[in-house]
N, CA and C of each residue as an Amber inpcrd file, in Angstrom:
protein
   183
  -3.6310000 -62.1310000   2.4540000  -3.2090000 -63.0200000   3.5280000
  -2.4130000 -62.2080000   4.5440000  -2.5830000 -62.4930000   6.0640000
  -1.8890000 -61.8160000   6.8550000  -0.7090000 -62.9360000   7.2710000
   0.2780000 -62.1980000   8.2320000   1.0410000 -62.9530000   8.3970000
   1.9940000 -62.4900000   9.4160000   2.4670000 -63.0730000  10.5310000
   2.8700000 -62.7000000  11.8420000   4.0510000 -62.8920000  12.3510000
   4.6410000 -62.0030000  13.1040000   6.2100000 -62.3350000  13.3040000
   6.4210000 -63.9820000  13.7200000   7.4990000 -63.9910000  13.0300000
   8.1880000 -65.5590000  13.2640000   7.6980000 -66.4780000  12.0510000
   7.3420000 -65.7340000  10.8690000   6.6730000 -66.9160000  10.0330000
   7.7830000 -66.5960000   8.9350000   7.6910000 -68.2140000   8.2960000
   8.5130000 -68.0920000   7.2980000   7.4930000 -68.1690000   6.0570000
   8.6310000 -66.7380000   4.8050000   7.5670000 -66.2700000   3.7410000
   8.4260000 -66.2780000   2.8960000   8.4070000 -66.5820000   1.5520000
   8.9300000 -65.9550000   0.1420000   8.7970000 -65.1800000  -0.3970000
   9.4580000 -64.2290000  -0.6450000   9.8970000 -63.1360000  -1.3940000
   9.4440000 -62.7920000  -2.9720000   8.3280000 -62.1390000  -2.9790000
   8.3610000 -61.9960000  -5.0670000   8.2290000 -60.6530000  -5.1040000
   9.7800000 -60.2070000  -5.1250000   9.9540000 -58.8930000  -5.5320000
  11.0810000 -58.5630000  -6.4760000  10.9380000 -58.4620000  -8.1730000
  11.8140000 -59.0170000  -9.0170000  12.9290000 -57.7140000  -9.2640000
  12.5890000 -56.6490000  -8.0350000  13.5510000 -55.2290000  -7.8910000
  14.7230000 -55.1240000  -6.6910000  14.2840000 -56.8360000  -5.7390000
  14.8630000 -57.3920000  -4.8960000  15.8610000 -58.0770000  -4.8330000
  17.2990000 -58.1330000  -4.4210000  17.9550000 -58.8500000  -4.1600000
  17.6170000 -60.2760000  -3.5440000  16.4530000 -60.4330000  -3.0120000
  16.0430000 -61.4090000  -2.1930000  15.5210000 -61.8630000  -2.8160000
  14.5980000 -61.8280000  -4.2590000  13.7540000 -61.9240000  -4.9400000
  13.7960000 -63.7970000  -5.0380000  12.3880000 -64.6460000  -4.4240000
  12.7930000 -66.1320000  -4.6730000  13.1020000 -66.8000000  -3.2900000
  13.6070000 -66.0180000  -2.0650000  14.4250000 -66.7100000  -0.9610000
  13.0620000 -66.5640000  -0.0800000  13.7290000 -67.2150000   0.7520000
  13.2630000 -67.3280000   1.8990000  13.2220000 -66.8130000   2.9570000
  12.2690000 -66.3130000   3.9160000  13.4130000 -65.1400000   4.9460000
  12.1400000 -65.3090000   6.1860000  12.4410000 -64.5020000   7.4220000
  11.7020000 -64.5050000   8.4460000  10.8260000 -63.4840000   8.7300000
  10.0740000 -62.7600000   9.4410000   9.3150000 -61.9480000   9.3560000
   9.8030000 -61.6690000  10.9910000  10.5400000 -60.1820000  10.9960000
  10.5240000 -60.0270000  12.0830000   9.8790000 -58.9110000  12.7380000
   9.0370000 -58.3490000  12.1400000   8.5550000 -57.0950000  12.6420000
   7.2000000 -57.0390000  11.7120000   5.9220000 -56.6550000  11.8700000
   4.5840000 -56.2180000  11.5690000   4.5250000 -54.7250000  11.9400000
   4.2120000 -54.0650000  10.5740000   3.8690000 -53.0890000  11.2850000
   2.2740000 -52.1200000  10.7370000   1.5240000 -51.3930000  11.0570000
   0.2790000 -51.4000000  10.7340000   0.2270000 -49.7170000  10.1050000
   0.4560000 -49.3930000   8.8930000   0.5490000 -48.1600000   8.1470000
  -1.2890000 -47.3000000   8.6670000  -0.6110000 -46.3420000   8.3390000
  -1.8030000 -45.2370000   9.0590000  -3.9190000 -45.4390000   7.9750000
  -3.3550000 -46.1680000   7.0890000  -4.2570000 -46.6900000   6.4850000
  -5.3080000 -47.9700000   6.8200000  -4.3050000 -48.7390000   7.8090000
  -4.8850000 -49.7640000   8.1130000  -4.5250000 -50.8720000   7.4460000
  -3.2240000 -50.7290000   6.8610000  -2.6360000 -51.7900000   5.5850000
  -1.3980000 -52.7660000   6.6840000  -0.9610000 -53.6390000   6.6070000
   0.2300000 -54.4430000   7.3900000   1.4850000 -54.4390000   5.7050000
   2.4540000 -53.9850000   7.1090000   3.8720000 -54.2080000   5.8840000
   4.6930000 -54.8440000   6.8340000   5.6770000 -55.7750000   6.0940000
   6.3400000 -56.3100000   7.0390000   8.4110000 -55.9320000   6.7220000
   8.7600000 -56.2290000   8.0340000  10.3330000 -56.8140000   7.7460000
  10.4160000 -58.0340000   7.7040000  11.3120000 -58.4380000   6.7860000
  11.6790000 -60.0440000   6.6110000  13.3000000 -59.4200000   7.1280000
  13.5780000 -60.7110000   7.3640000  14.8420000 -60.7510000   7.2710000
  15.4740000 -62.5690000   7.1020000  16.5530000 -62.1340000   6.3570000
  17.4880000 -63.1770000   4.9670000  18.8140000 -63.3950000   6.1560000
  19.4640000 -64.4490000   5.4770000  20.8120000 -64.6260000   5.9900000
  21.7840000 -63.3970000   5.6790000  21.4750000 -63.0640000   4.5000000
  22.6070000 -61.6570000   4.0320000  21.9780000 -60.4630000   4.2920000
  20.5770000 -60.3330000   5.1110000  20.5090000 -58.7760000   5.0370000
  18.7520000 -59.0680000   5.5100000  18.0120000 -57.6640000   5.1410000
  16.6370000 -57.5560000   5.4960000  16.2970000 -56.6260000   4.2440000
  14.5650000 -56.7580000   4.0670000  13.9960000 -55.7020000   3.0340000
  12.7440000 -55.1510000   4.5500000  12.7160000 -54.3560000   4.3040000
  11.6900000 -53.1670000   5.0900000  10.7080000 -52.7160000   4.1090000
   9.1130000 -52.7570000   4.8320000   8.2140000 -52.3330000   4.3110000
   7.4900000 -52.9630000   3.1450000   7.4500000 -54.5750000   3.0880000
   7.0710000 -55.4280000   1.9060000   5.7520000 -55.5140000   2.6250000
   4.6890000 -55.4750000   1.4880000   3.1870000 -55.8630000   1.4280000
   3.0110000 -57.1150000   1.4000000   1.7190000 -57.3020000   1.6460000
   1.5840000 -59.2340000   2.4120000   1.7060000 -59.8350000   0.5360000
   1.2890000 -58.6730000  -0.3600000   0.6580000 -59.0530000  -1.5020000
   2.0470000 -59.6580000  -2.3250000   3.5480000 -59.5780000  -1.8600000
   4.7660000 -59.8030000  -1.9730000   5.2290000 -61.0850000  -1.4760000
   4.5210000 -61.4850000  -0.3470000   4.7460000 -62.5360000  -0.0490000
   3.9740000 -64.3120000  -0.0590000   4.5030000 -64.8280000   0.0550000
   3.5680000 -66.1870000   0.2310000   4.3940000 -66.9240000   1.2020000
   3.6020000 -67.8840000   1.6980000   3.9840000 -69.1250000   3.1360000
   4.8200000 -69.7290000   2.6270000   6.2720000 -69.9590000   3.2950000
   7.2400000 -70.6240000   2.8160000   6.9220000 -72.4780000   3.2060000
   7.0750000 -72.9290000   2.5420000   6.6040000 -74.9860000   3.1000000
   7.9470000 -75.0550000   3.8150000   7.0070000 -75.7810000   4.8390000
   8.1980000 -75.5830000   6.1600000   8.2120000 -77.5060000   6.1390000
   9.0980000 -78.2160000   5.2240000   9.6720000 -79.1900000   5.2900000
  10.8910000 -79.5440000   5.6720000
């Protein structure tokens, strides 16, 4: 799944402080492979360089 700045995504990274939350996607960026990694960013901080395969669509209720 791809996924584009301004979307809200969840976090399953169990080496993560964030691991479970919720966070924003503020940056896409496109590795020399042709792969997308993103920045999220959290109320307490940001993770750099997470794979789409890390994330899922947060339900925006």
């Amino acid at each position: 799944m791809e996924f584009d700045e301004d979307d809200s995504v969840v976090l399953h990274d169990k080496h993560s402080e964030f691991d479970g939350e919720i966070g924003t996607i503020t940056q896409v960026v496109e590795t020399m492979f042709g792969d997308e990694t993103y920045t999220i960013s959290f109320d307490d901080g940001q993770e750099v360089g997470i794979s789409a395969d890390q994330l899922d669509p947060a339900d925006e209720e």
